[in-house]
C-alpha positions as CSV (number, residue, x, y, z in Angstrom):
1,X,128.3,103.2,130.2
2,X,129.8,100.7,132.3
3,X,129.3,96.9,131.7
4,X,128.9,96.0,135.2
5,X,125.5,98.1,135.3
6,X,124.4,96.1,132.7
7,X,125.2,92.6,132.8
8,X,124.8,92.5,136.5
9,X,120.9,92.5,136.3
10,X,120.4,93.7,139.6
11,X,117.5,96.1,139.6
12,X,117.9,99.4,138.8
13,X,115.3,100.3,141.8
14,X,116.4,99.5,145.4
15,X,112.7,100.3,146.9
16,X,111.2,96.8,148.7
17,X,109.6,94.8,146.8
18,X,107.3,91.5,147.8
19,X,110.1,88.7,146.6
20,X,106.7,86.5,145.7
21,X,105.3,88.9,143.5
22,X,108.6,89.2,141.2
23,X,109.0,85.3,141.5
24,X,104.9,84.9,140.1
25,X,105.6,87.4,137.3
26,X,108.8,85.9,136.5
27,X,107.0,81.9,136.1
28,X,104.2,83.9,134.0
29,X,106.6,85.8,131.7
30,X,108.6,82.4,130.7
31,X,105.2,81.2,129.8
32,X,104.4,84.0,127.8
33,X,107.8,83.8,126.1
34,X,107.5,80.3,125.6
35,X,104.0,80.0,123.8
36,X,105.0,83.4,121.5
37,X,108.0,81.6,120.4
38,X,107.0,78.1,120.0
39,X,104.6,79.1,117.7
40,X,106.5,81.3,116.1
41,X,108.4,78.9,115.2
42,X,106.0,76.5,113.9
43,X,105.0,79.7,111.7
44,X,108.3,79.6,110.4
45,X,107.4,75.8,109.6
46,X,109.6,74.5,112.3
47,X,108.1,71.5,113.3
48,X,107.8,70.8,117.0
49,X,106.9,67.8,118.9
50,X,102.9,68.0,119.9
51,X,103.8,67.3,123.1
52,X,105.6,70.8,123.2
53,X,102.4,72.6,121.7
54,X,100.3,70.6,123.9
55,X,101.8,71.7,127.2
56,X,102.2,75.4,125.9
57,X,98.0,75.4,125.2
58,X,97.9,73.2,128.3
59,X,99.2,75.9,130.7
60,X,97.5,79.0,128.6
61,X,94.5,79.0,131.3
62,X,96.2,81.1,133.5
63,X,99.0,83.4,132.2
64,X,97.0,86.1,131.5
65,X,94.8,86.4,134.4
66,X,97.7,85.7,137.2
67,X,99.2,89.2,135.4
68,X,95.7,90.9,135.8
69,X,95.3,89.7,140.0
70,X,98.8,90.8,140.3
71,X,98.0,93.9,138.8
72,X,94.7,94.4,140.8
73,X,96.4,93.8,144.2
74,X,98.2,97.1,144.3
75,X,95.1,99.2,143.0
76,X,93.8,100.1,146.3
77,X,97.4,101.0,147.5
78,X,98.2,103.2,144.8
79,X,95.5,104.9,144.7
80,X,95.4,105.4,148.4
81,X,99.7,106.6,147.7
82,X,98.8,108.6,144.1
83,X,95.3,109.8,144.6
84,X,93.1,109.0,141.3
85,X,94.2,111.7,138.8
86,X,98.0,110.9,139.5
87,X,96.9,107.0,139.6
88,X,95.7,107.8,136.1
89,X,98.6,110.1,134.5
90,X,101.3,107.3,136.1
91,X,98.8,104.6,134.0
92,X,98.8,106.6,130.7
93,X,102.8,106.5,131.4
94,X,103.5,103.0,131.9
95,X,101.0,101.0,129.9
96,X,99.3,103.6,127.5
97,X,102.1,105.0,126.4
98,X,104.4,102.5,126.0
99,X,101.5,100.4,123.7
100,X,100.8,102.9,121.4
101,X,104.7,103.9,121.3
102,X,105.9,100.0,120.8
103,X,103.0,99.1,118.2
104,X,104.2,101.5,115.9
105,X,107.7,100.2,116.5
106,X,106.7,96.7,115.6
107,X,104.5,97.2,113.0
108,X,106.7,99.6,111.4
109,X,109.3,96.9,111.3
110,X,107.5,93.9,110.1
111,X,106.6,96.4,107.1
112,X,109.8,96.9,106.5
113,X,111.3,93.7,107.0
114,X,108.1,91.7,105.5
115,X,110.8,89.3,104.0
116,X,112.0,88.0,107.4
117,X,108.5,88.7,109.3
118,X,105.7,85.5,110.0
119,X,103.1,88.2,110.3
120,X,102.1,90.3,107.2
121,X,101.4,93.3,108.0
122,X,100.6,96.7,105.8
123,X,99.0,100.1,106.7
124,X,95.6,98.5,107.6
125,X,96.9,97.5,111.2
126,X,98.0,100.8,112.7
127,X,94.0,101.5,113.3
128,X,94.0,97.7,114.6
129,X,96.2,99.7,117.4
130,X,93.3,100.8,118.7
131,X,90.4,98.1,117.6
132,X,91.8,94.5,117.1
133,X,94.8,94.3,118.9
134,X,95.1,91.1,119.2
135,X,96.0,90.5,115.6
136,X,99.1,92.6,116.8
137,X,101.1,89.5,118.6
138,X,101.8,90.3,122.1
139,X,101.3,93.8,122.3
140,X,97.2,93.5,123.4
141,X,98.0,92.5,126.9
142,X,99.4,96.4,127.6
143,X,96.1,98.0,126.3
144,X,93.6,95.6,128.1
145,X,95.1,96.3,131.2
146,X,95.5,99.8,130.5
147,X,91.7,99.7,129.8
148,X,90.8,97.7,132.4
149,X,92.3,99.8,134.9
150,X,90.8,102.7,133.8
151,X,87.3,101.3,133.6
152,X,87.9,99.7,137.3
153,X,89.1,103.2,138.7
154,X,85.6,104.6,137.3
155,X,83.6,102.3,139.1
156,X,85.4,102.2,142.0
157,X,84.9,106.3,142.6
158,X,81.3,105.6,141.4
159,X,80.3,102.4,144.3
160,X,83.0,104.0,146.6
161,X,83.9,101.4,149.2
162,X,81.0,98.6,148.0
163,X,84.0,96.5,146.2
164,X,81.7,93.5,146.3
165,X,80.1,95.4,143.5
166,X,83.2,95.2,141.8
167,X,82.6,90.8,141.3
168,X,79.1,91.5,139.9
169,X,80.6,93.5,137.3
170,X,83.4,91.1,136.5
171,X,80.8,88.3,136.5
172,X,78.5,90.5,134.7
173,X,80.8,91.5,131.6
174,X,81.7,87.9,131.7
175,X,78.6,87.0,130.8
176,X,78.1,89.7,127.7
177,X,82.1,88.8,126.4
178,X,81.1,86.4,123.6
179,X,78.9,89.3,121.8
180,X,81.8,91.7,122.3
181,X,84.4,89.0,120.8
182,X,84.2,90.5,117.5
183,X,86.4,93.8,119.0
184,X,89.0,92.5,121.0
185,X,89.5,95.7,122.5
186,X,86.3,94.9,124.3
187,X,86.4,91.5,124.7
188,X,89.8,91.7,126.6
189,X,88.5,93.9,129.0
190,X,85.1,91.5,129.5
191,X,87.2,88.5,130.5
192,X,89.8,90.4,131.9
193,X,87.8,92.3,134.9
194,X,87.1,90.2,136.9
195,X,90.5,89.0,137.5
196,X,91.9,92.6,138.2
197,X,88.8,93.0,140.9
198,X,89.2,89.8,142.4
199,X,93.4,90.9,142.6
200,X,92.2,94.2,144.5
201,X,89.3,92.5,146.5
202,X,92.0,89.6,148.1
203,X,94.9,92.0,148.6
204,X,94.5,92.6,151.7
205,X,94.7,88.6,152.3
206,X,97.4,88.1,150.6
207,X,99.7,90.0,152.5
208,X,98.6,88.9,155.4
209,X,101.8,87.2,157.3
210,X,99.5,84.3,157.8
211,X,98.6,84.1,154.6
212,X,102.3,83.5,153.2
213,X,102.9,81.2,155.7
214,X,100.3,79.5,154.6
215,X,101.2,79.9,150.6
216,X,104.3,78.7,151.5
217,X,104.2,75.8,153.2
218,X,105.2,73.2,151.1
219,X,102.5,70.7,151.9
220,X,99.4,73.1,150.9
221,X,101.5,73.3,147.5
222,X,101.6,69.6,147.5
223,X,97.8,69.1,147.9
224,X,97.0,71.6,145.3
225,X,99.4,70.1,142.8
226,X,97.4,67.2,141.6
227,X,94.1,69.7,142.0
228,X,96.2,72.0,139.3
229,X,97.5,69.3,137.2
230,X,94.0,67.5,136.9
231,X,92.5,70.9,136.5
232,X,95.1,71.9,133.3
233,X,94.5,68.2,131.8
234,X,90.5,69.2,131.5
235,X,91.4,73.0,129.7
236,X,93.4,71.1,127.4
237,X,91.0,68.8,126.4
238,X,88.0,71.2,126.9
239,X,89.2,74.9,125.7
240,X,85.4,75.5,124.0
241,X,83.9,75.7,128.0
242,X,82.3,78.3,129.2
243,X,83.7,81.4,130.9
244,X,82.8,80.8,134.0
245,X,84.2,77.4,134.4
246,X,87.1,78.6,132.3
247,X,87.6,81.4,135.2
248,X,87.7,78.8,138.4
249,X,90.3,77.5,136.4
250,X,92.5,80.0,136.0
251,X,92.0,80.9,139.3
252,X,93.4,78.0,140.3
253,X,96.7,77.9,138.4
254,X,97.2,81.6,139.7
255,X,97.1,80.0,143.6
256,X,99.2,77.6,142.7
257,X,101.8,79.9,141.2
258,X,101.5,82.1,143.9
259,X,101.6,79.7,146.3
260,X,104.7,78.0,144.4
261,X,106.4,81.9,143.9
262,X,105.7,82.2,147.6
263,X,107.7,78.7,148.8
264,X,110.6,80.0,146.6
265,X,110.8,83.3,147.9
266,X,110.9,82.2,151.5
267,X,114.0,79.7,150.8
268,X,115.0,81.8,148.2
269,X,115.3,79.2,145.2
270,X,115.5,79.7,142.0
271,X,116.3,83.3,142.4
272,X,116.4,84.2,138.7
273,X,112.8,83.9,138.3
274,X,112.8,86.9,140.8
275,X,115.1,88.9,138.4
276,X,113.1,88.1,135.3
277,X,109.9,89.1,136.7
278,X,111.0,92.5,137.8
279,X,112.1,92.7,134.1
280,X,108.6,91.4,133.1
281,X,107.3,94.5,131.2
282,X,110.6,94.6,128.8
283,X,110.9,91.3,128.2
284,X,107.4,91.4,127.3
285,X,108.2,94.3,124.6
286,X,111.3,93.2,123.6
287,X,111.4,89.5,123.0
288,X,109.5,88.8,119.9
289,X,111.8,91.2,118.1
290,X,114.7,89.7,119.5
291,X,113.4,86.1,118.7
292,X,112.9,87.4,115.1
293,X,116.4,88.2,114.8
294,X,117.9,85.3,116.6
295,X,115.6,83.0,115.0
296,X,116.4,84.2,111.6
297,X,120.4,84.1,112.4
298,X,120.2,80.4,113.5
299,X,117.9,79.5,110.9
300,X,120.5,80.8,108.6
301,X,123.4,78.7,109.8
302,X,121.8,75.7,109.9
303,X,120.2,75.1,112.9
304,X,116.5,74.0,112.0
305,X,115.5,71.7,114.7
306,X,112.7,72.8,116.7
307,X,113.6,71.5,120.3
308,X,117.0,72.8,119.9
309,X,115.6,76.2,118.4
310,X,113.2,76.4,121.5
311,X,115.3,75.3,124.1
312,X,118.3,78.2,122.7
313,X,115.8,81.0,121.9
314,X,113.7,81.4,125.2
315,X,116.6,81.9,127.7
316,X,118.4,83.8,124.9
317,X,115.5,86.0,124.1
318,X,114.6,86.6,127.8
319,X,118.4,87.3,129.0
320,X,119.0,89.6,125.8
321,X,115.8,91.7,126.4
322,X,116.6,92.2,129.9
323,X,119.9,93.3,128.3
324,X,118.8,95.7,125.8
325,X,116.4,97.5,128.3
326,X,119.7,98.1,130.7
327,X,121.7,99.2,127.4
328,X,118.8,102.0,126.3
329,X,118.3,103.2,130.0
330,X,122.1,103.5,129.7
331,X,121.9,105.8,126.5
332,X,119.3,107.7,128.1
333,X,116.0,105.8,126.1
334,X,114.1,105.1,129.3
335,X,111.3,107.2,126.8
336,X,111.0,104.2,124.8
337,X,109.3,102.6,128.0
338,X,107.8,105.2,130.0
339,X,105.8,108.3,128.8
340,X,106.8,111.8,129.3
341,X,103.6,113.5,130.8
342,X,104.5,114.8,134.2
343,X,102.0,113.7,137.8
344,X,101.0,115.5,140.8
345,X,100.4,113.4,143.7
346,X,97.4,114.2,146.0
347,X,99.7,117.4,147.7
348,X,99.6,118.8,144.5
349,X,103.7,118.3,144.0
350,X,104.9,117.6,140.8
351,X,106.1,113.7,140.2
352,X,108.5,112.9,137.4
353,X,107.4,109.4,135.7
354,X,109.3,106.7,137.2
């Protein structure tokens, strides 16, 4: 194992990649990091500033859904690359696999270490694997997107090429999600659809080079801003609204990150946001057990201030996940992120998950 490989950070994959697409996952995943561990902390009785909590619930609107689009806009292409039973196995791989795998993990360990854990856990939650996941911290996101994808791949072999079909279902389980909120399982993929459709629908746009020269010019950004910030000020003050108001939202602070990820790529700003969002997934599995631990080291030297806490543990628990993934895939554990079920692409030939 050499240390160079692994504090470099440079992906491990040299395939091309759209620079805005890492830079938008990147802006989401410090979000995500940012509300999991300032309220972890306040769960610790950490008191933060409402100010802090405020912007955190401020900017939720949007997280979640930008991850969904992102995730739609390469459905049609892989499926087009994979064919749908490949699409499937590669799915069951990267999301499935690694849920079911990491839920264990955590829950396991906040059983174990119930002394230094904010969530109680016991027995009970390994079926909420499968039927409440969001009472399992981060993990839901993998699931509902797993499930998601799999329920958009159905309807897209049943309406074939009709993709406009595709909105009236998103609109349509929109519309049922509050009598489904009692499962998350199902209301995560209700509120969730529509953004993975809309992701697929608009990807042909958005790669358009007129298009990113468009997103990136910085006085469209500029004229959004204000339509974003007013927009983020009414969530915040609003969050009981209803879904489909809550959804023009969201899809407005995913514009303006992509339009935002789009100016930095071009002058090529900022470039660790790049890095972080190719890391996206294993940050996303990694940090809140690395927050635990750092959170309960500083804790137990002293440190007890909530800003400083924050302001330490989210660059420290991003940098060290991206670490630890690079040490495991180092040692050989890339099975703790990928499953182990083998593809065949539409020529029948074998593909080894990647």
């Amino acid at each position: 194992m050499k240390l160079h490989d692994i504090f470099s950070l440079r992906p491990e994959s040299k395939a091309s990649r759209y620079a805005w697409i890492d830079y938008a996952k990147g802006i989401a995943i410090i979000l995500v990091v940012y509300r999991h561990l300032a309220y972890g902390l306040v769960a610790s009785h950490i008191a933060l500033p409402k100010q802090v909590l405020a912007t955190n619930d401020m900017l939720y609107s949007f997280r979640m859904p930008l991850f969904f689009l992102l995730s739609g806009i390469f459905f049609s292409r892989s499926i087009g690359k994979r064919g749908p039973g490949t699409f499937l196995v590669n799915k069951v791989n990267t999301l499935l696999y690694p849920y079911l795998l990491w839920a264990v993990i955590q829950i396991t360990l906040q059983i174990l270490f119930s002394d230094y854990s904010n969530a109680t856990r016991s027995t009970a939650d390994y079926l909420n694997i499968f039927i409440q996941p969001r009472k399992l911290d981060q993990l839901w996101y993998l699931f509902a997107l797993f499930n998601v994808t799999m329920l958009y791949l159905l309807s897209s072999l049943a309406i074939k090429e009709r993709k406009a079909w595709q909105l009236v279902i998103g609109l349509a389980l929109l519309g049922i999600a509050p009598y489904v909120q009692p499962v998350s399982t199902f209301y995560d993929i209700a509120i969730h659809y529509i953004y993975f459709a809309i992701g697929d629908i608009a990807s042909g746009y958005f790669f358009e080079e007129k298009t990113q020269r468009q997103f990136s010019n910085p006085i469209n950004l500029l004229l959004l801003a204000p339509v974003f910030g007013l927009l983020q000020w009414y969530y915040l003050h609003h969050q009981q609204m209803s879904l489909y108001i809550l959804m023009l939202i969201a899809l407005n602070g995913c514009l303006f990150v992509m339009m935002l990820s789009s100016w930095l790529a071009k002058h090529r700003r900022m470039g660790f946001l790049s890095i972080i969002g190719h890391y996206s997934l294993y940050i996303y599995l990694l940090h809140i057990t690395i927050f635990a631990v750092l959170r309960a080291v500083l804790m137990g030297i002293g440190i007890s201030n909530g800003i400083v806490l924050l302001l330490t543990l989210i660059p420290t628990s991003i940098f060290l996940s991206i670490i630890a993934y690079r040490v495991l895939i180092q040692l050989k554990c890339g099975w703790l992120f990928t499953g182990p079920f083998s593809q065949h692409n539409a020529n029948n030939k074998t593909v080894l998950p990647s």
